[in-house]
Backbone as JSON Lines, residues from 0, in Angstrom:
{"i":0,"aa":"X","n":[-77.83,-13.48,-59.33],"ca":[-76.4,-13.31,-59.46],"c":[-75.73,-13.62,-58.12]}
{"i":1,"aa":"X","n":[-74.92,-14.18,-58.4],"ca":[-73.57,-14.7,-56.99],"c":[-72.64,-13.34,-56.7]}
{"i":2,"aa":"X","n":[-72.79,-12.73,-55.92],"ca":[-72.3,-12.0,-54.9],"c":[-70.7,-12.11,-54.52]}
{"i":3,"aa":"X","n":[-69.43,-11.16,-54.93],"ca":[-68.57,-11.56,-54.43],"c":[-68.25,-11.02,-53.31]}
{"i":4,"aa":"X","n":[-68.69,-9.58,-53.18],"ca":[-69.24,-8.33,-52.81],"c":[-69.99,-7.68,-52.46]}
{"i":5,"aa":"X","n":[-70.58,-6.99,-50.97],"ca":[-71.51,-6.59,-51.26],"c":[-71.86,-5.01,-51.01]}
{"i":6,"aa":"X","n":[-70.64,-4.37,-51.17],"ca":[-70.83,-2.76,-51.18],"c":[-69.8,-2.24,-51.55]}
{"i":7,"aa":"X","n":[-69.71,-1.87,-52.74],"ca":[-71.11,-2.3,-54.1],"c":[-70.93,-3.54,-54.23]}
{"i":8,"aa":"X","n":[-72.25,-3.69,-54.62],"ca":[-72.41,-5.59,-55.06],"c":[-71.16,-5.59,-56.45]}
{"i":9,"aa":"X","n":[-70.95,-6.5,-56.11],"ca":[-69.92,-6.97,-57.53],"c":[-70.15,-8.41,-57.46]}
{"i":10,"aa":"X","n":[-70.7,-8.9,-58.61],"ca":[-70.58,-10.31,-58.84],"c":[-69.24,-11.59,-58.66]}
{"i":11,"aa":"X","n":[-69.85,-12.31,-58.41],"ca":[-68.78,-13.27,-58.09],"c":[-67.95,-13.86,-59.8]}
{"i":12,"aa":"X","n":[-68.46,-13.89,-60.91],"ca":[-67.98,-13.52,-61.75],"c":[-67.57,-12.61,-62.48]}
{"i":13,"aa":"X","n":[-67.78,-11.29,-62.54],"ca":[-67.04,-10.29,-62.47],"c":[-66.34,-10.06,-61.81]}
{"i":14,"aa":"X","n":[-65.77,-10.3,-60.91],"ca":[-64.72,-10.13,-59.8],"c":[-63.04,-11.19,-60.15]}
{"i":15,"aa":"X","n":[-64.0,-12.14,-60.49],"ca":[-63.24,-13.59,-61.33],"c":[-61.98,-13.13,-62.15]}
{"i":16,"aa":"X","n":[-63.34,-12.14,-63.29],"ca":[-62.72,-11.8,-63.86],"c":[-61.48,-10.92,-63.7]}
{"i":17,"aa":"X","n":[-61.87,-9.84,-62.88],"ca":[-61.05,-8.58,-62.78],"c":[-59.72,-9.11,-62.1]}
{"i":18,"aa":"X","n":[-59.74,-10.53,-61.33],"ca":[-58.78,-10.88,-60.52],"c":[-57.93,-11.44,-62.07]}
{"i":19,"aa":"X","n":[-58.65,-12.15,-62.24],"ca":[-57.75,-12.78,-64.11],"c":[-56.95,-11.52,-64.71]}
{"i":20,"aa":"X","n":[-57.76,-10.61,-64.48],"ca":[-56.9,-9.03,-65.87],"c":[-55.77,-8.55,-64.44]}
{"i":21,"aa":"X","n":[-55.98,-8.74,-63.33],"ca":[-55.21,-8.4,-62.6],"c":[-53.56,-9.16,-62.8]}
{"i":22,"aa":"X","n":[-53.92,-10.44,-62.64],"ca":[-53.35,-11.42,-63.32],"c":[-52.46,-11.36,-64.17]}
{"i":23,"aa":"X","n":[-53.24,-10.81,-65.25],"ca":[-52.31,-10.63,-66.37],"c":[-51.66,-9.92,-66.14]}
{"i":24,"aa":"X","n":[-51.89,-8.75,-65.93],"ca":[-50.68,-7.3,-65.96],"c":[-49.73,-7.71,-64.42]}
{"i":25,"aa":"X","n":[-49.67,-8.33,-63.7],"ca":[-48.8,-8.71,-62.76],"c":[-47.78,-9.47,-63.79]}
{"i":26,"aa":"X","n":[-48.04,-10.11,-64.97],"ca":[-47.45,-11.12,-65.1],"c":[-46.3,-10.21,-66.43]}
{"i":27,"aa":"X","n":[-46.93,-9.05,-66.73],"ca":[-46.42,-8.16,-67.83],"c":[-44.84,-7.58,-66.74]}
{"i":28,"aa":"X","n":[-45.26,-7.7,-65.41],"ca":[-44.05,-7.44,-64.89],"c":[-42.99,-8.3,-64.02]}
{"i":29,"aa":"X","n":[-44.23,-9.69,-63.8],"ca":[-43.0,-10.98,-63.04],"c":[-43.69,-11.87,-63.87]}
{"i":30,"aa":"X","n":[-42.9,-12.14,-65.27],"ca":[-43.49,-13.08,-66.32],"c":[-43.22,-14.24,-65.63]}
{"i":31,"aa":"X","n":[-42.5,-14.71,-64.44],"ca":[-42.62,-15.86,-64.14],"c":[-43.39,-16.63,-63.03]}
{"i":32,"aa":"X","n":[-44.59,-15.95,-62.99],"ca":[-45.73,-16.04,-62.25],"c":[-46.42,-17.24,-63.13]}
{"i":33,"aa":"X","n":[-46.34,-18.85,-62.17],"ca":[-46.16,-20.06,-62.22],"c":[-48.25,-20.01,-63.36]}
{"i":34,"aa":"X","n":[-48.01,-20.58,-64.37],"ca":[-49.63,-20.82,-64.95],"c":[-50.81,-21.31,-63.69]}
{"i":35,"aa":"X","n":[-49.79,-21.82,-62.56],"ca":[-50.96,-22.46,-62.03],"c":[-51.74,-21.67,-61.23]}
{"i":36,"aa":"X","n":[-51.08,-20.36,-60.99],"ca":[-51.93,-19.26,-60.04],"c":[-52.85,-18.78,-60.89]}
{"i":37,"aa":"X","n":[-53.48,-18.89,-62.26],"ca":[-54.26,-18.55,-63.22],"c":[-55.34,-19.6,-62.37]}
{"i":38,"aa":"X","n":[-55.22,-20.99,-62.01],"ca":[-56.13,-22.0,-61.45],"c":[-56.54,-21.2,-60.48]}
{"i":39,"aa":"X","n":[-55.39,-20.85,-59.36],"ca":[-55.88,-20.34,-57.92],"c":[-57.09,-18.97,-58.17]}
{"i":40,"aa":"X","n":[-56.43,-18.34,-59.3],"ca":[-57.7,-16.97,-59.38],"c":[-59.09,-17.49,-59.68]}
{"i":41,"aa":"X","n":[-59.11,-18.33,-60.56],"ca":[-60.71,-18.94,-60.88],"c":[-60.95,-19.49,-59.77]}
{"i":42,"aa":"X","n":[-60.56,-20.13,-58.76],"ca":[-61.26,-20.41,-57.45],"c":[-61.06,-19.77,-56.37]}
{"i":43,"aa":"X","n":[-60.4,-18.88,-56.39],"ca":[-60.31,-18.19,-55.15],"c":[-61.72,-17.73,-54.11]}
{"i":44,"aa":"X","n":[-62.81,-17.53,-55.09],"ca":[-63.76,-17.21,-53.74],"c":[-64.99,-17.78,-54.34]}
{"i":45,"aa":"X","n":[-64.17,-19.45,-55.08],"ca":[-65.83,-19.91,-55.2],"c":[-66.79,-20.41,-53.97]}
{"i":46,"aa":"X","n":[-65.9,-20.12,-52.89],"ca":[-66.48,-20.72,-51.54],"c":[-67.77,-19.42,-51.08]}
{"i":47,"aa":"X","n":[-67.74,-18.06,-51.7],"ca":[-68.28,-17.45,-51.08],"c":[-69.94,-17.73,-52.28]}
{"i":48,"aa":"X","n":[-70.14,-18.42,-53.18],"ca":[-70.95,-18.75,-53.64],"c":[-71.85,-19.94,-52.33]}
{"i":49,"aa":"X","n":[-71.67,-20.21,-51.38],"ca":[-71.92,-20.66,-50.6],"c":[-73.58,-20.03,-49.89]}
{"i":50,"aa":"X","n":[-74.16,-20.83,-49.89],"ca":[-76.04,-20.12,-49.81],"c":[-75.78,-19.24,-48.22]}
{"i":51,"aa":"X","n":[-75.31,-19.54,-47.18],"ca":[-74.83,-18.74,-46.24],"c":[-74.25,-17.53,-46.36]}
{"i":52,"aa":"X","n":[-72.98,-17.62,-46.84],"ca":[-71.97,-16.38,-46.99],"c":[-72.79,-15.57,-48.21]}
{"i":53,"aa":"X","n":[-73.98,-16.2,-49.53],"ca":[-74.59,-15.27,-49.81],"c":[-75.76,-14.25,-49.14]}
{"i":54,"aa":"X","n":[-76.66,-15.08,-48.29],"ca":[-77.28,-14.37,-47.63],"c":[-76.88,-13.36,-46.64]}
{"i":55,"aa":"X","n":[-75.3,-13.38,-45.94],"ca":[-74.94,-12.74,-45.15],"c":[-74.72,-11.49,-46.07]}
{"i":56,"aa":"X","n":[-73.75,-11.8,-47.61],"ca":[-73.53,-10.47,-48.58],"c":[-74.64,-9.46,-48.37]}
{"i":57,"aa":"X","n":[-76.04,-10.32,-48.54],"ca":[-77.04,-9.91,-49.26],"c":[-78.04,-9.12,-47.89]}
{"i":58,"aa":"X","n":[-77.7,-9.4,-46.76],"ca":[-77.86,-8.27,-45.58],"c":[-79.04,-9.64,-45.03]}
{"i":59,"aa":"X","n":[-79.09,-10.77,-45.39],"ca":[-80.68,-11.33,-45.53],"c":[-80.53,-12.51,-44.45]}
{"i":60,"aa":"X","n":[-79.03,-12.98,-43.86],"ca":[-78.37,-13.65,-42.72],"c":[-77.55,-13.25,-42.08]}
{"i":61,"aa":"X","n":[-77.56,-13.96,-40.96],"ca":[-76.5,-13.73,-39.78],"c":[-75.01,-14.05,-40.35]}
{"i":62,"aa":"X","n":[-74.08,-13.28,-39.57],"ca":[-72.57,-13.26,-39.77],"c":[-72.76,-14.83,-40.19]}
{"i":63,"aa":"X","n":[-71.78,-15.0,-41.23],"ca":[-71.4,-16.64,-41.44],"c":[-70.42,-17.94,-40.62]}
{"i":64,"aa":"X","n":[-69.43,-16.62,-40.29],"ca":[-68.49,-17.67,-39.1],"c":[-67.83,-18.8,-39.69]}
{"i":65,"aa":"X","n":[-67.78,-18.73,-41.13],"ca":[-66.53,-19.56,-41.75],"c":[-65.38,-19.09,-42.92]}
{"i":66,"aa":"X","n":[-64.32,-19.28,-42.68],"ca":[-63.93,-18.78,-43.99],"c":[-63.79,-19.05,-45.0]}
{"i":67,"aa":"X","n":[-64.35,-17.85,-45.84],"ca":[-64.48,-18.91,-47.67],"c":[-63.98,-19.42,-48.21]}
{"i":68,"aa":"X","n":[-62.12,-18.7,-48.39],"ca":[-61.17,-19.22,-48.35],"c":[-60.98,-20.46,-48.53]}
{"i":69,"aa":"X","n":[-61.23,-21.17,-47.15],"ca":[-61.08,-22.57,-46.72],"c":[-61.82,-23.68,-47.79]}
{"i":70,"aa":"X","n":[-63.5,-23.17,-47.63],"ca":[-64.21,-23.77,-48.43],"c":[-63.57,-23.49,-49.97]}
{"i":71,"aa":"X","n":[-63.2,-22.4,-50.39],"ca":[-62.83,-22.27,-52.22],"c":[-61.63,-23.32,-52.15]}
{"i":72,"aa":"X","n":[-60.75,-23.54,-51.01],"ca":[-59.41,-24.52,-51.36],"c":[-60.1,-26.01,-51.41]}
{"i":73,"aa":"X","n":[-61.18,-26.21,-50.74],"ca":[-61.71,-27.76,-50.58],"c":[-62.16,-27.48,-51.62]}
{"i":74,"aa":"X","n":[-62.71,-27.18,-52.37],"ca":[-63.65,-27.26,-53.67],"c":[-62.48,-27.55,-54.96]}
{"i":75,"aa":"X","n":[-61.52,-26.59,-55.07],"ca":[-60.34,-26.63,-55.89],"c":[-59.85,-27.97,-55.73]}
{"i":76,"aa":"X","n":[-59.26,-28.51,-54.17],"ca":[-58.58,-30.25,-53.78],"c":[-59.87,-30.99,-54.6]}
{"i":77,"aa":"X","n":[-60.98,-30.96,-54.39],"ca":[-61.75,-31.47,-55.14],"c":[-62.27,-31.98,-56.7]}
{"i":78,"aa":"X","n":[-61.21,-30.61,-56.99],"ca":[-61.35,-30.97,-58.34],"c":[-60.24,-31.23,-59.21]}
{"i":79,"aa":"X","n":[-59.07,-31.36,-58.56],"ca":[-57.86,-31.52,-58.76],"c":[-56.83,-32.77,-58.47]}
{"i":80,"aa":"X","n":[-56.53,-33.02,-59.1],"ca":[-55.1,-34.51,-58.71],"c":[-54.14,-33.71,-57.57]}
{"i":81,"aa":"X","n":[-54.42,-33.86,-56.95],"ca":[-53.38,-32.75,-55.65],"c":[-51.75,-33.76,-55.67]}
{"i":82,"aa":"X","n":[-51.79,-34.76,-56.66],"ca":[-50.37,-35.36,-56.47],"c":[-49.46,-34.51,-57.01]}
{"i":83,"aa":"X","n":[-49.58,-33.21,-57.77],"ca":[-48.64,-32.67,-58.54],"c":[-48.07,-31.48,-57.94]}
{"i":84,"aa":"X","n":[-46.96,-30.77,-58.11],"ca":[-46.67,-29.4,-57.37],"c":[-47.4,-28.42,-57.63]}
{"i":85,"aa":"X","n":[-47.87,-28.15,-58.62],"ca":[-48.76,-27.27,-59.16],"c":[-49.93,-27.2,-58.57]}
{"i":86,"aa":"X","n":[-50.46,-28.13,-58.5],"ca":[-51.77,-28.2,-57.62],"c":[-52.05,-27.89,-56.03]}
{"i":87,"aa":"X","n":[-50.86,-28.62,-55.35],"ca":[-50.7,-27.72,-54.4],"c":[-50.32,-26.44,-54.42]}
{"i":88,"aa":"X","n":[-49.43,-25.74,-55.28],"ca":[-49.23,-24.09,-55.07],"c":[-50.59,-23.59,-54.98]}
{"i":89,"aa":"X","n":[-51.27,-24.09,-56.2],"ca":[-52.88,-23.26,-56.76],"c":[-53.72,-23.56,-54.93]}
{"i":90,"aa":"X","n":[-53.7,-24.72,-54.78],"ca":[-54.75,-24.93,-53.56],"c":[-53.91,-23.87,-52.03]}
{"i":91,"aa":"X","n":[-52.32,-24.15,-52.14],"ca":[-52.03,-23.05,-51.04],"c":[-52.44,-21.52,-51.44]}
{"i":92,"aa":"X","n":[-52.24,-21.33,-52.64],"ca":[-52.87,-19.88,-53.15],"c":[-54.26,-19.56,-52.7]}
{"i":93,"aa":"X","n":[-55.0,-20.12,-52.58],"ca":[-56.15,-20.13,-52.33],"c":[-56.25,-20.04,-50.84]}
{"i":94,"aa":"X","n":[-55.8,-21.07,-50.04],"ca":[-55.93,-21.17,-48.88],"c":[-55.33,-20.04,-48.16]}
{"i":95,"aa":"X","n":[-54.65,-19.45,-48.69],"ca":[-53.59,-18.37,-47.49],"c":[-54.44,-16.91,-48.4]}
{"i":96,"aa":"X","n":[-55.03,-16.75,-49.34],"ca":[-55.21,-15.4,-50.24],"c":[-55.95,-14.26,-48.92]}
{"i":97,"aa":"X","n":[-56.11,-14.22,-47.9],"ca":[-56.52,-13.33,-47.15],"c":[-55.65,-13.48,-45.58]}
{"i":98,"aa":"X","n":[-55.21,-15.02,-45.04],"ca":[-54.65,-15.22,-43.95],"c":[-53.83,-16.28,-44.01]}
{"i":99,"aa":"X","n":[-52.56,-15.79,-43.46],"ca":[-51.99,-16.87,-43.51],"c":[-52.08,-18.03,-42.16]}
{"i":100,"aa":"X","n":[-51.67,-19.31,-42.59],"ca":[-52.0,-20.18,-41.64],"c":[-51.76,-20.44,-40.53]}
{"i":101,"aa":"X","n":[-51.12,-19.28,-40.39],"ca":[-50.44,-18.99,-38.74],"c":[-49.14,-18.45,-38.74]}
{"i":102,"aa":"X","n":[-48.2,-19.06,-37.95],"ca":[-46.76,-18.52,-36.77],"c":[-46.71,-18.96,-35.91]}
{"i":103,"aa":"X","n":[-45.27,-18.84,-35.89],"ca":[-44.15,-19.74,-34.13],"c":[-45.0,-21.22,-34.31]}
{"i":104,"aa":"X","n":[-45.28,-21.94,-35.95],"ca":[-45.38,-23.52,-35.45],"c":[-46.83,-23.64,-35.45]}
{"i":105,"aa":"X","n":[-47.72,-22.42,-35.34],"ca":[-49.13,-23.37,-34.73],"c":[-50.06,-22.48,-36.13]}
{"i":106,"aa":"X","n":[-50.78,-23.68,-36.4],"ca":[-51.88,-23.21,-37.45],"c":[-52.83,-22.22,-36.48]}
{"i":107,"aa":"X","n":[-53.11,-21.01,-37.5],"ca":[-54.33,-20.27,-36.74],"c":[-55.6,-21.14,-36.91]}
{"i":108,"aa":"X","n":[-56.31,-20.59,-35.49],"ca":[-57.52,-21.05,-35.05],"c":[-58.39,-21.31,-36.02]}
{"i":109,"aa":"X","n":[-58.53,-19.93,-36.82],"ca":[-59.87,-19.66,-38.06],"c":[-59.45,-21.02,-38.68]}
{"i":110,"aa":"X","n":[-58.78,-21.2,-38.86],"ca":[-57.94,-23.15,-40.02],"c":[-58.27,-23.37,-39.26]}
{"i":111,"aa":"X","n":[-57.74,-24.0,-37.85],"ca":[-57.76,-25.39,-37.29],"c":[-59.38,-25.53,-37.43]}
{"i":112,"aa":"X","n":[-60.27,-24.86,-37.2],"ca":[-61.62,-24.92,-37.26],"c":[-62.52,-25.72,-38.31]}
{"i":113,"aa":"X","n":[-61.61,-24.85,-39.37],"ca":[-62.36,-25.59,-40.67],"c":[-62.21,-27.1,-41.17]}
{"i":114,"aa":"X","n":[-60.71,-27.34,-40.86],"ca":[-60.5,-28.09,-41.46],"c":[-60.8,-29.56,-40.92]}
{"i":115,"aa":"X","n":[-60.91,-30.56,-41.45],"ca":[-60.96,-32.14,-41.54],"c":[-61.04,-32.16,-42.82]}
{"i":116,"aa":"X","n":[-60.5,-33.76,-42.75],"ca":[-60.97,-34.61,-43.83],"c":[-62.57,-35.52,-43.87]}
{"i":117,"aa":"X","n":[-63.42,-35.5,-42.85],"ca":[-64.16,-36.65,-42.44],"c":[-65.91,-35.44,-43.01]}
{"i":118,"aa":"X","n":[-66.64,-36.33,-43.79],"ca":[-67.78,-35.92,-43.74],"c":[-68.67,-35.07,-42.9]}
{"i":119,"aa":"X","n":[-67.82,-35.29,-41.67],"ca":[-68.35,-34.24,-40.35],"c":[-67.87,-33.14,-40.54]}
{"i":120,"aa":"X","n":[-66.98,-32.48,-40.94],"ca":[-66.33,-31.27,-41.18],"c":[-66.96,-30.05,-41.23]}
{"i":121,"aa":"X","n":[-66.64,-29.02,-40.47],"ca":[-67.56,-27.69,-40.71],"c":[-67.82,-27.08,-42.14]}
{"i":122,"aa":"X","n":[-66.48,-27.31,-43.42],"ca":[-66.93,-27.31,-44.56],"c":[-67.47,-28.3,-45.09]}
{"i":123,"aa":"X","n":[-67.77,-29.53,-45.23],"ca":[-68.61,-29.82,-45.63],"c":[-69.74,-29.64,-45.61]}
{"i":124,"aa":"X","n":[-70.57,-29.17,-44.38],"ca":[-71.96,-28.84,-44.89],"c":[-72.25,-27.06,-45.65]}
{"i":125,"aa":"X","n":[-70.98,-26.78,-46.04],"ca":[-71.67,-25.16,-46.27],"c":[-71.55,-25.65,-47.63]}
Protein backbone atom coordinates (compact mmCIF):
# COMPACT_ATOMS: atom_id res chain seq x y z
CA UNK A 1 0.00 0.00 0.00
CA UNK A 2 1.11 3.74 -0.93
CA UNK A 3 1.50 5.72 2.10
CA UNK A 4 -0.01 9.19 2.30
CA UNK A 5 0.76 9.21 5.89
CA UNK A 6 2.65 7.89 8.19
CA UNK A 7 1.32 8.33 11.82
CA UNK A 8 -1.11 6.66 11.50
CA UNK A 9 -0.38 5.22 8.21
CA UNK A 10 -3.24 6.28 6.00
CA UNK A 11 -3.08 5.24 2.50
CA UNK A 12 -2.48 7.32 -0.30
CA UNK A 13 -5.85 6.27 -1.60
CA UNK A 14 -7.80 6.58 1.22
CA UNK A 15 -6.72 9.89 1.87
CA UNK A 16 -7.73 10.62 -1.99
CA UNK A 17 -10.59 9.77 -1.00
CA UNK A 18 -11.38 11.59 2.22
CA UNK A 19 -9.93 14.78 0.41
CA UNK A 20 -12.88 14.04 -2.47
CA UNK A 21 -15.81 13.75 0.58
CA UNK A 22 -14.06 16.77 1.90
CA UNK A 23 -14.71 18.21 -1.36
CA UNK A 24 -17.97 17.61 -1.52
CA UNK A 25 -19.32 19.06 1.64
CA UNK A 26 -17.15 22.32 0.96
CA UNK A 27 -19.07 22.49 -2.10
CA UNK A 28 -22.67 21.93 -0.09
CA UNK A 29 -21.55 25.39 1.17
CA UNK A 30 -19.51 27.37 -1.83
CA UNK A 31 -21.43 25.47 -4.67
CA UNK A 32 -19.25 27.42 -6.84
CA UNK A 33 -16.15 25.62 -6.21
CA UNK A 34 -14.79 25.46 -10.02
CA UNK A 35 -15.21 21.15 -11.16
CA UNK A 36 -11.69 21.47 -11.83
CA UNK A 37 -10.45 21.42 -8.13
CA UNK A 38 -12.19 17.82 -8.09
CA UNK A 39 -8.86 17.20 -10.75
CA UNK A 40 -6.51 19.04 -8.23
CA UNK A 41 -7.80 16.58 -5.22
CA UNK A 42 -7.07 13.32 -7.23
CA UNK A 43 -3.54 14.57 -7.67
CA UNK A 44 -2.69 16.40 -5.02
CA UNK A 45 -0.14 14.01 -3.38
CA UNK A 46 0.38 11.63 -6.17
CA UNK A 47 3.96 12.86 -5.91
CA UNK A 48 4.29 11.35 -2.47
CA UNK A 49 3.79 7.84 -4.16
CA UNK A 50 7.32 8.55 -5.09
CA UNK A 51 9.79 5.30 -3.98
CA UNK A 52 11.81 8.01 -1.81
CA UNK A 53 9.16 10.04 -0.01
CA UNK A 54 7.74 6.33 0.54
CA UNK A 55 10.59 4.98 2.24
CA UNK A 56 11.09 8.15 4.25
CA UNK A 57 6.92 7.61 5.38
CA UNK A 58 7.87 4.19 6.05
CA UNK A 59 10.87 5.16 8.69
CA UNK A 60 13.11 2.87 6.03
CA UNK A 61 15.01 6.36 4.34
CA UNK A 62 16.59 9.42 4.87
CA UNK A 63 14.59 12.83 4.97
CA UNK A 64 13.60 13.22 1.17
CA UNK A 65 14.45 16.95 0.54
CA UNK A 66 11.83 17.48 -2.16
CA UNK A 67 8.50 18.64 -2.26
CA UNK A 68 5.74 16.39 -3.32
CA UNK A 69 3.68 18.97 -4.10
CA UNK A 70 5.93 20.00 -6.89
CA UNK A 71 6.33 16.50 -8.20
CA UNK A 72 2.09 15.80 -7.91
CA UNK A 73 1.82 19.33 -10.16
CA UNK A 74 4.47 17.85 -12.84
CA UNK A 75 2.66 14.64 -13.01
CA UNK A 76 -0.94 16.43 -13.31
CA UNK A 77 1.00 19.17 -16.38
CA UNK A 78 1.71 15.80 -17.62
CA UNK A 79 -1.28 14.59 -18.03
CA UNK A 80 -3.14 17.46 -19.00
CA UNK A 81 -3.58 20.05 -22.11
CA UNK A 82 -2.33 22.94 -19.76
CA UNK A 83 -3.72 25.31 -22.76
CA UNK A 84 -7.03 25.69 -20.90
CA UNK A 85 -7.89 27.81 -17.63
CA UNK A 86 -8.99 25.02 -15.88
CA UNK A 87 -6.02 23.17 -16.07
CA UNK A 88 -3.97 25.63 -14.84
CA UNK A 89 -6.25 26.42 -11.68
CA UNK A 90 -6.15 22.37 -11.00
CA UNK A 91 -2.13 22.36 -11.57
CA UNK A 92 -1.84 25.86 -9.35
CA UNK A 93 -4.08 23.95 -6.79
CA UNK A 94 -1.77 21.49 -6.51
CA UNK A 95 1.29 23.39 -6.60
CA UNK A 96 0.55 25.97 -3.76
CA UNK A 97 -1.79 23.08 -1.50
CA UNK A 98 0.83 23.32 1.44
CA UNK A 99 3.13 26.60 0.31
CA UNK A 100 2.70 29.22 -1.40
CA UNK A 101 5.19 30.27 -4.07
CA UNK A 102 6.54 32.97 -2.30
CA UNK A 103 6.30 37.12 -1.66
CA UNK A 104 7.60 40.74 -2.38
CA UNK A 105 8.14 39.22 -6.24
CA UNK A 106 10.48 36.28 -5.55
CA UNK A 107 9.47 32.55 -5.87
CA UNK A 108 10.41 30.60 -2.64
CA UNK A 109 13.56 28.67 -2.63
CA UNK A 110 11.77 25.09 -1.89
CA UNK A 111 10.19 26.01 -5.94
CA UNK A 112 13.00 27.60 -7.37
CA UNK A 113 14.74 24.21 -6.56
CA UNK A 114 12.44 21.95 -8.04
CA UNK A 115 11.59 23.32 -10.82
CA UNK A 116 12.87 23.08 -14.69
CA UNK A 117 11.65 22.10 -17.67
CA UNK A 118 14.90 20.08 -18.96
CA UNK A 119 15.34 16.25 -18.26
CA UNK A 120 17.96 17.30 -15.70
CA UNK A 121 15.49 18.52 -13.26
CA UNK A 122 15.46 17.49 -9.59
CA UNK A 123 11.84 16.16 -10.31
CA UNK A 124 12.45 14.31 -12.85
CA UNK A 125 14.39 11.68 -11.40
CA UNK A 126 12.07 11.09 -8.27
Amino acid sequence: MLLAKSTPPVGLRQHTRDVLLALTELRAIWPEIPACIDRAAIFHDVGKAASGFQSMLRGTGPPWHFRHETLSAEILRQCSDMGDKDSILAYLTVLTHHKNLGGGGKVSLAFQECYSQSQYSRWFDK
